[in-house]
N, C-alpha and C positions, 0 to 999 in steps of 0.2 A: 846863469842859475836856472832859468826857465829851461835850457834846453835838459841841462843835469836833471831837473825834476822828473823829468818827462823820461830821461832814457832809466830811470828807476823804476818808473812804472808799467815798461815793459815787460822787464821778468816777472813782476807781478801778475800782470793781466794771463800771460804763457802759462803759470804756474796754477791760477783757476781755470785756467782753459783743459789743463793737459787734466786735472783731477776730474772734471767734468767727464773728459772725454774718455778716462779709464774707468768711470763709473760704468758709463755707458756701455764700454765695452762688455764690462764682466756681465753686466744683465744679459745680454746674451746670451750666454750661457748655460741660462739656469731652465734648462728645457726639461718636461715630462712628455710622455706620448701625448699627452689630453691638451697638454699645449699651442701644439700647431697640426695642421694638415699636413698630410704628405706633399703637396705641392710647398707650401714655407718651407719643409726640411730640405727639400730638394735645391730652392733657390734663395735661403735665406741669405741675405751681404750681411757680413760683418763688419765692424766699424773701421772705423781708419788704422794706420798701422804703418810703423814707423818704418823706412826704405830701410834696405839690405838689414833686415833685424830677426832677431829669432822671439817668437812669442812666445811666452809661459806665463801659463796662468798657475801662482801660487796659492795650495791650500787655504792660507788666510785672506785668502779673496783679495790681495793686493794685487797689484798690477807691475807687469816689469817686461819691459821690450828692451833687448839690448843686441849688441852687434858682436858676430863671436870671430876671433882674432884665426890669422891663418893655420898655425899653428894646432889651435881646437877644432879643427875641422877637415872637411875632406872635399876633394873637386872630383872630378868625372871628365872623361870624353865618351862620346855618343853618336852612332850614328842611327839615323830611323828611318823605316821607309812605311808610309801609312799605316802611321802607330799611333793616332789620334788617339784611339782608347787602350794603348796601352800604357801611356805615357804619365797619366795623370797618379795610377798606383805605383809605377817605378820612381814617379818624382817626391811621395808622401812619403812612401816605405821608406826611401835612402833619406831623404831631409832627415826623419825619425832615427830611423838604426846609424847614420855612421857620423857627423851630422852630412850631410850634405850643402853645400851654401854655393860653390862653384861648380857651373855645370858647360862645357861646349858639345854643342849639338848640332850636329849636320845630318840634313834632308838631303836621301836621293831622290836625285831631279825627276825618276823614273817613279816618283810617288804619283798615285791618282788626285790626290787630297792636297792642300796647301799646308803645313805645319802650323797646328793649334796649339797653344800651350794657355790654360789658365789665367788671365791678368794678375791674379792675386801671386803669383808665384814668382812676378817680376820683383813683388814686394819683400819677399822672403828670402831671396839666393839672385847669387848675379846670371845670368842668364844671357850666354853667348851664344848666338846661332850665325852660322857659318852656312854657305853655298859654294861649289864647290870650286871657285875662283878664289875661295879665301884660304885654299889648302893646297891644292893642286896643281904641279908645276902647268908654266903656261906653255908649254909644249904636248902637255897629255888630254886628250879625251877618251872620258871612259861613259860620256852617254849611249844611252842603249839604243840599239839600231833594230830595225822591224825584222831584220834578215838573222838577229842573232840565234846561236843555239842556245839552248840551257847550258854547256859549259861556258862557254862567252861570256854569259848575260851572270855565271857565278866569278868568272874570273876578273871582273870588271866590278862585280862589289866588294871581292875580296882587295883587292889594289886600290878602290877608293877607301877601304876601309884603314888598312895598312896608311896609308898618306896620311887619313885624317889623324890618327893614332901618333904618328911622327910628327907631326906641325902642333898638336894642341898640348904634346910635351912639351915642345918647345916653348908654346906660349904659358904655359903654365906655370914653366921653370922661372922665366922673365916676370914671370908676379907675384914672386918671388912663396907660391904654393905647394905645398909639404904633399903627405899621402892622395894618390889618386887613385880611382880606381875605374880599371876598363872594358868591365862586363856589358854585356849585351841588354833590350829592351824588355826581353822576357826572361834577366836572370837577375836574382837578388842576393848581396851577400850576407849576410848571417852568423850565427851562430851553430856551427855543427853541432847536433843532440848526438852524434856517433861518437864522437871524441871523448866525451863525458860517459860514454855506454860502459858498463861492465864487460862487455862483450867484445871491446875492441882491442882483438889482435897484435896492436902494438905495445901494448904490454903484456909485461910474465907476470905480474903480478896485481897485487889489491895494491900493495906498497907502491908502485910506478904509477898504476891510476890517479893515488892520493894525491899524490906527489907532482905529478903535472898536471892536475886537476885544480888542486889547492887554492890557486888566487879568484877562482871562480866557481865558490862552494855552492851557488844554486845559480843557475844558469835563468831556470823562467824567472825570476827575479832581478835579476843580472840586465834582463831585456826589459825589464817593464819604465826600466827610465834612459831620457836621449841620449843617443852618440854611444848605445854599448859597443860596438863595432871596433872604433876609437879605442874608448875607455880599456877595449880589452886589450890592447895593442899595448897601449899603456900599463897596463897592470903588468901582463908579463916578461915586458922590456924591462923592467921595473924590479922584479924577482930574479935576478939569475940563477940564485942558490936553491930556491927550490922549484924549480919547473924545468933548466934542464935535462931533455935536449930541447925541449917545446921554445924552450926560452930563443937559442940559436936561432931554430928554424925560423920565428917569427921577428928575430933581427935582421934578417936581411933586407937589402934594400931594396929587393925586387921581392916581393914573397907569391907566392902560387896559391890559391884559391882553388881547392877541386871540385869538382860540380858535382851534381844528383838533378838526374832528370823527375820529374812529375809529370806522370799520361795522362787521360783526358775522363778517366772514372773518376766520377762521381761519390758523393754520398749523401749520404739523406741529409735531407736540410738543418734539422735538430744538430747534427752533427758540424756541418760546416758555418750556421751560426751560432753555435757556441763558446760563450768565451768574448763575441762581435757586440757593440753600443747598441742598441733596439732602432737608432735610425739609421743604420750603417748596412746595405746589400751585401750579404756575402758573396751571393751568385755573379755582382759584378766584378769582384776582385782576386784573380787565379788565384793569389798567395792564399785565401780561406776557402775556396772553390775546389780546388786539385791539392788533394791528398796524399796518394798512391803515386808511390815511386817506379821507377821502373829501374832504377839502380841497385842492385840489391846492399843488403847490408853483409857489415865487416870487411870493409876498407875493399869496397869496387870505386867505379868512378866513370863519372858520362864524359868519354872522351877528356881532352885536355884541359888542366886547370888554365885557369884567368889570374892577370895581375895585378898587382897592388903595391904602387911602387911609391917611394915616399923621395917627391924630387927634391927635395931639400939636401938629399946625401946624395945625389949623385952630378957630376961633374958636363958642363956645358959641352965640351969638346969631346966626350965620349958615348953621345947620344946617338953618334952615328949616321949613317945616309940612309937609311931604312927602318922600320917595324915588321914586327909580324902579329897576327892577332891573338897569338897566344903568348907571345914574349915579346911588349911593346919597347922594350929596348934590351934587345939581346945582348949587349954588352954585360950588363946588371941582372938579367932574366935567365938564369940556367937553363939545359935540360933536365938537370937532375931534379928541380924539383916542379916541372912542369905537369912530369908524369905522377906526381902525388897523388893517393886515393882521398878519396871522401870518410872521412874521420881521423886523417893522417896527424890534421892540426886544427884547433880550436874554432878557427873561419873554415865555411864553403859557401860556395854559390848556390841555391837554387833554380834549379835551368826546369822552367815550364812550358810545357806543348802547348799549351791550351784550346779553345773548342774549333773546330773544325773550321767554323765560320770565322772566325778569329786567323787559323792559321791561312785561311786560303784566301781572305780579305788582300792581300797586297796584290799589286801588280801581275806578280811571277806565281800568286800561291797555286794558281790551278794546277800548274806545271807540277809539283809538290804532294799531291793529295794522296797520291801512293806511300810518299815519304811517313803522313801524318796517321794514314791507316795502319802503316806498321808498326807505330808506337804508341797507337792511341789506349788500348787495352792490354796493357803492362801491367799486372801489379808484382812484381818481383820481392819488388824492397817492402812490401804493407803500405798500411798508411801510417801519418804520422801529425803531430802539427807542432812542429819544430819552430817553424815562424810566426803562428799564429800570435803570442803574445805582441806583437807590433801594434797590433789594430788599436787594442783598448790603450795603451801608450802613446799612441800620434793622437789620437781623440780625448785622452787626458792632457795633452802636454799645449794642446792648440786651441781646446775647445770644441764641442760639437756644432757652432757654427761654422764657423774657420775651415771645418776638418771637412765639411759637406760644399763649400764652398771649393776648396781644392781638389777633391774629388770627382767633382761636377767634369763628365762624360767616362768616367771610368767604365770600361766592359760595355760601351756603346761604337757598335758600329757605323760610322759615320757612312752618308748616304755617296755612292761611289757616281761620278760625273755619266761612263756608260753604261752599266749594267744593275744598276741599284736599284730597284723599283720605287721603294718608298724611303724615308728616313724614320732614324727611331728615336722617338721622342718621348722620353720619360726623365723623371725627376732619379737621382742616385741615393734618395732614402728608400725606406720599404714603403 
């Protein structure tokens, strides 16, 4: 009897514990400028938080942390090479837009820097990091050698890439994990504003606009709550009758993602924080930083789309002995819709150059600097802020503590082992 008494008082004790501790967390929250210093916004911890869970904080100041099933979500494969500050905004943006919860990531060994990633982010998504024994047959090396050329030293990250892409399908598949997606460090996927434009080409008409337009009657709206990425995938898998051919195209089980590049103009600040939470740097985050396209509009496109492949539908035995990095399993990845422009379908990629210092910070960038002068000062396509509505969404949906907490080294160039002089050390509020 004494022990039964005892194991009822358990849940009890748990049950004052956990209201305590969701008290506590919401206080957090409740931030004005006049509240804290720039140094607290920078490095405020927010409270405890439950393993592999997604946080939302609800309007009525309740609390609710819960874990979102494979199906409602989305995984990633990743490769990075001294992407310390890029990683922190590509991991907030996708957690927010698509959701994000699975992610494998693999460092080339040829990085300067050791791979950082956030503590707090362990807490959020499961978080595989891979070296390149854990992808790579054990016959192949593809470390980089002092004697290499620039093509060598490309042809050795495209092949490490290629493998990682084929191995973390694999593993994906065996965890038994739906939609993934396999864009790069400095691409984001999205929602195209060209798709939605009057202006686009792929229709003759107002009536075809309406028409596959229809399940996503406002689009910045559409973004301003989690997982639109998803949800849109959803919606018009969901519509047959009125969306196609949008409908088709976005059934596939490989679908193609077209990209739009962004150069490295600038705009006035008024401009690039607006719309941004008052503790939140735009200057550190290319997606509010970099405006100006260099793609132009009505259905151009920056080279090859990216995939998006939902491995739930495709079959273990047909995955093949290879990838490529624009069609990670070519069996299910066409060409025909590789070459998709940018506003083809309702998703693209954002593909950002970003600052100079940024692009030439890796290993190999020096080598490159030509590459980044000739697209730095593109404005073809205008500007735009098609992605913008993310910001104030991941910061409502997480909190502004949480959000600055995840955050923490975005758009900071970590100090480089030989040639770095100093390190930069600032907090990521304003």
């Amino acid at each position: 009897m004494a022990k039964s008494s005892e194991a009822r008082r358990i849940p009890i004790i748990f049950a004052i514990l956990s209201f305590i501790a969701a008290n506590s967390y919401l206080s957090a929250f409740k931030l004005t400028r006049s509240d804290y210093s720039e140094e607290d916004l920078g490095f405020s911890s927010p409270k405890s938080l439950t393993k592999n869970a997604t946080v939302v904080v609800i309007p009525n100041n309740s609390f609710q942390a819960t874990a979102i099933a494979s199906e409602h979500s989305f995984s990633a494969c990743l490769l990075v090479m001294d992407d310390n500050h890029r990683l922190p905004e590509w991991l907030a943006y996708h957690y927010y837009a698509l959701p994000l919860r699975h992610v494998v990531i693999a460092s080339d060994p040829a990085s300067r820097n050791p791979l950082e990633i956030p503590i707090k982010w362990f807490q959020l998504m499961n978080i595989t990091i891979w070296e390149d024994k854990d992808f790579l047959p054990r016959d192949v090396d593809l470390l980089r050698k002092p004697s290499d050329t620039p093509d060598e030293r490309r042809s050795k990250n495209i092949r490490r890439h290629t493998y990682l892409l084929h191995q973390c399908s694999i593993h994906l598949k065996r965890l038994n994990r739906t939609w993934t997606a396999y864009h790069d460090i400095d691409e984001y996927l999205t929602i195209s504003e060209d798709f939605f434009s009057p202006d686009n080409p792929r229709f003759a008409s107002e009536e075809e606009l309406v028409k596959a337009t229809s399940p996503i009657p406002n689009r910045t709206a559409f973004m301003s709550e989690p997982g639109f990425v998803l949800r849109l995938l959803q919606k018009y898998m969901s519509e047959p009758n009125t969306t196609s051919p949008t409908h088709d195209d976005l059934s596939e089980t490989c679908l193609h993602a077209p990209r739009a590049k962004y150069s490295a103009v600038e705009s006035p600040r008024e401009l690039t924080q607006k719309g941004v939470p008052f503790y939140i740097n735009a200057d550190r985050l290319d997606t509010l930083r970099y405006r100006y396209r260099t793609t132009r509009r009505k259905l151009d496109r920056n080279g090859l789309a990216k995939g998006v492949i939902d491995l739930s539908r495709i079959q273990m035995q047909k995955i093949g002995a290879w990838s490529l990095v624009h069609r990670p399993l070519p069996y299910y990845c066409t060409k025909r819709t590789v070459v998709w422009n940018y506003g083809h379908i309702p998703l693209g990629i954002q593909h950002y150059l970003g600052s100079l210092e940024s692009f030439s910070y890796r290993s190999d960038g020096n080598t490159k600097r030509k590459g980044w002068y000739q697209q730095a000062f593109i404005t073809d396509g205008g500007p735009d802020d098609e992605i913008r509505p993310w910001i104030q969404g991941f910061c409502d949906s997480v909190g502004p503590t949480l959000a600055l907490e995840l955050l923490k080294g975005a758009g900071i160039l970590p100090k480089k082992v030989d040639d770095y002089n100093s390190a930069i050390n600032s907090t990521f509020g304003l």
